[in-house]
C-alpha positions, 0 to 999 in steps of 0.5 A, spaced: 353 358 396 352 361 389 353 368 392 359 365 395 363 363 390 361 369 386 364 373 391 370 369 393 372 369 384 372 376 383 375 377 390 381 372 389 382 375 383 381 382 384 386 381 390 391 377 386 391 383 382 394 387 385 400 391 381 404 395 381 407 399 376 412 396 372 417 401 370 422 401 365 430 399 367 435 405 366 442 405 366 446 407 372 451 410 370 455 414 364 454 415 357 458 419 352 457 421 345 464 423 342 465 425 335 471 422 332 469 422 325 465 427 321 458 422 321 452 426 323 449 420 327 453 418 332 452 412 338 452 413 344 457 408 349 451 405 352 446 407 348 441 413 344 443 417 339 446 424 337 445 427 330 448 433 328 446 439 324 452 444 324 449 451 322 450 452 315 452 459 315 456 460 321 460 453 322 466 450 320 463 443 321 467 437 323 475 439 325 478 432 326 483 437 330 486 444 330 492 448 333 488 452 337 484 446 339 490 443 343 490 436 344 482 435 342 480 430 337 474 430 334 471 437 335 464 439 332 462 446 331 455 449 332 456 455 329 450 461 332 444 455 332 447 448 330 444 442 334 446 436 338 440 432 339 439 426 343 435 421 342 432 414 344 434 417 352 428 414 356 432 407 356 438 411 359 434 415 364 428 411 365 420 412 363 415 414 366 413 412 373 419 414 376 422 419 379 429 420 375 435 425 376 440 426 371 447 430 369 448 432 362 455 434 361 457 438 354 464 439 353 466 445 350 472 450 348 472 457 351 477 463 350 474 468 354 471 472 348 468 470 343 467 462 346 464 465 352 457 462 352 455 455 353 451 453 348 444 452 352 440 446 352 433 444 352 430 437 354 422 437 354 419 433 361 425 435 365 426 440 369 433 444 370 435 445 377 443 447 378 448 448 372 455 449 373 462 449 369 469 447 370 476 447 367 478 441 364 485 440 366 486 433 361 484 438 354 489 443 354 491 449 349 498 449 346 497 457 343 495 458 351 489 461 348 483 458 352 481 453 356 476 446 354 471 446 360 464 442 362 457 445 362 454 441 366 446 442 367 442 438 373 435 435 371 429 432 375 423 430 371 416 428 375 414 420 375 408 421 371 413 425 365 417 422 360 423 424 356 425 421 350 431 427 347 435 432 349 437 438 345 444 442 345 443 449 341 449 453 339 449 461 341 450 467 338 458 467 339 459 460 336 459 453 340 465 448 339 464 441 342 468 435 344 463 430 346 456 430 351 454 425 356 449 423 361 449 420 368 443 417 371 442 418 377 437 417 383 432 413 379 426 411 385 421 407 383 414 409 383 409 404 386 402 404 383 396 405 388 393 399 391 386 397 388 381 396 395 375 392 393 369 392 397 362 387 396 356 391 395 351 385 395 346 383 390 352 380 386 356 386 386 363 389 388 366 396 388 373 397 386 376 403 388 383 406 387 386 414 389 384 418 383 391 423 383 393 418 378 392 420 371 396 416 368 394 409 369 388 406 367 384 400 370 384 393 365 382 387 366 383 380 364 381 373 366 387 369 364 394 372 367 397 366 364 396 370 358 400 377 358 397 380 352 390 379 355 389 385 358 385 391 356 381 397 359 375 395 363 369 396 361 366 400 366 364 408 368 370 410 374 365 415 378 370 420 382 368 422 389 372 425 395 379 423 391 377 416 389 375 412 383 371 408 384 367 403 379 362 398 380 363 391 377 357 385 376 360 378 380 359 372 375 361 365 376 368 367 371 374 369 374 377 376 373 383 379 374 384 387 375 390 392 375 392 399 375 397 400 368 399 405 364 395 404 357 
């Protein structure tokens, strides 16, 4: 009977605890930073932050307008390598563990010259996968002398991958910038794996789980009324054939595993 209720605690606890990844919300749907006064720090409508560094030498910094601008308020120029820089993006975007795909858009003036190049942008984790540009038809020019437009770069980033920023840089022939925004979009939950567990006899059980993983970790806890009461297993993960597997002594205490991310 001893063996019995060893088996059924760890075994109840094992099956009761078996999780799948929490992963962070994201936004769905739209976030702007416009620029309407010359703070360097602005918010955005939903969330993150975008801090500007004009470049010192080749920027006439904030324009509130211009003539040559049209009718756009709230105009920063980058000069050749100025940036724009997003933080604080995961909450908009969502974390690790997901599969995310996003639009970020950068409004910006284009004379067909010296304005031609869109300013590039960079963001650590994702990857880019289409880019396009259009004519905005709501900012026009009253010297005729150029066109506003949106540049808009597409980016997937994989579940075990995380971005926190993204980084607009001015070119070469000068970048001038309305506003920028994300749109969130296809956000896919990643389900953790299943934990498997199988009685060894003499008192042990054996969990075991698909090693591809890596970023998640074994924890355990033997109260789940207290969620700050896990923490990493305290046994050695062979790894065989694709599968991790750890043995565990069955007591009489009950213990509670999942898979998480540390």
């Amino acid at each position: 009977m001893k063996i019995f209720t060893n088996y059924f605690g760890i075994a109840t606890a094992v099956l009761a605890a078996l999780l799948a990844l929490a992963s962070s919300p994201a936004f769905a749907g739209t976030n702007v930073w416009q620029f309407l006064t010359g703070a360097n720090r602005v918010a955005g409508s939903v969330g993150g932050v975008a801090t500007v560094a004009p470049d010192t030498q080749f920027s006439c910094g904030w324009l509130s307008s211009n003539v040559v601008l049209g009718n756009a308020n709230g105009v920063w120029d980058l000069g050749q390598s100025g940036t724009i820089t997003l933080t604080n993006l995961a909450s908009l975007i969502g974390g690790p563990g997901q599969t995310r795909s996003f639009t970020l858009t950068v409004v910006q003036f284009n004379d067909g010259g010296i304005y031609n190049d869109p300013a590039t942008v960079s963001i650590p984790g994702a990857h880019c996968v289409q880019t396009s540009q259009s004519v905005l038809a709501n900012l026009t020019t009253a010297s005729s002398m150029g066109d506003w437009v949106a540049n808009t770069t597409q980016w997937a980033v994989a579940a075990n991958a995380a971005v926190s920023s993204a980084v607009v840089t001015g070119v070469v022939g000068g970048s001038l910038v309305n506003q920028v925004s994300l749109v969130s979009a296809n956000v896919v939950v990643v389900q953790s794996p299943l934990l498997s567990l199988q009685w060894l006899g003499s008192k042990q059980v054996q969990i075991s789980w698909p090693a591809g993983n890596t970023n998640l970790v074994l924890q355990a806890n033997s109260n789940l009324s207290n969620p700050n009461g896990w923490s990493v297993a305290q046994a050695t993960i062979q790894t065989a054939g694709g599968v991790n597997t750890v043995t565990i002594n069955a007591t009489d205490a009950m213990e509670f595993y999942r898979l998480a991310q540390p």
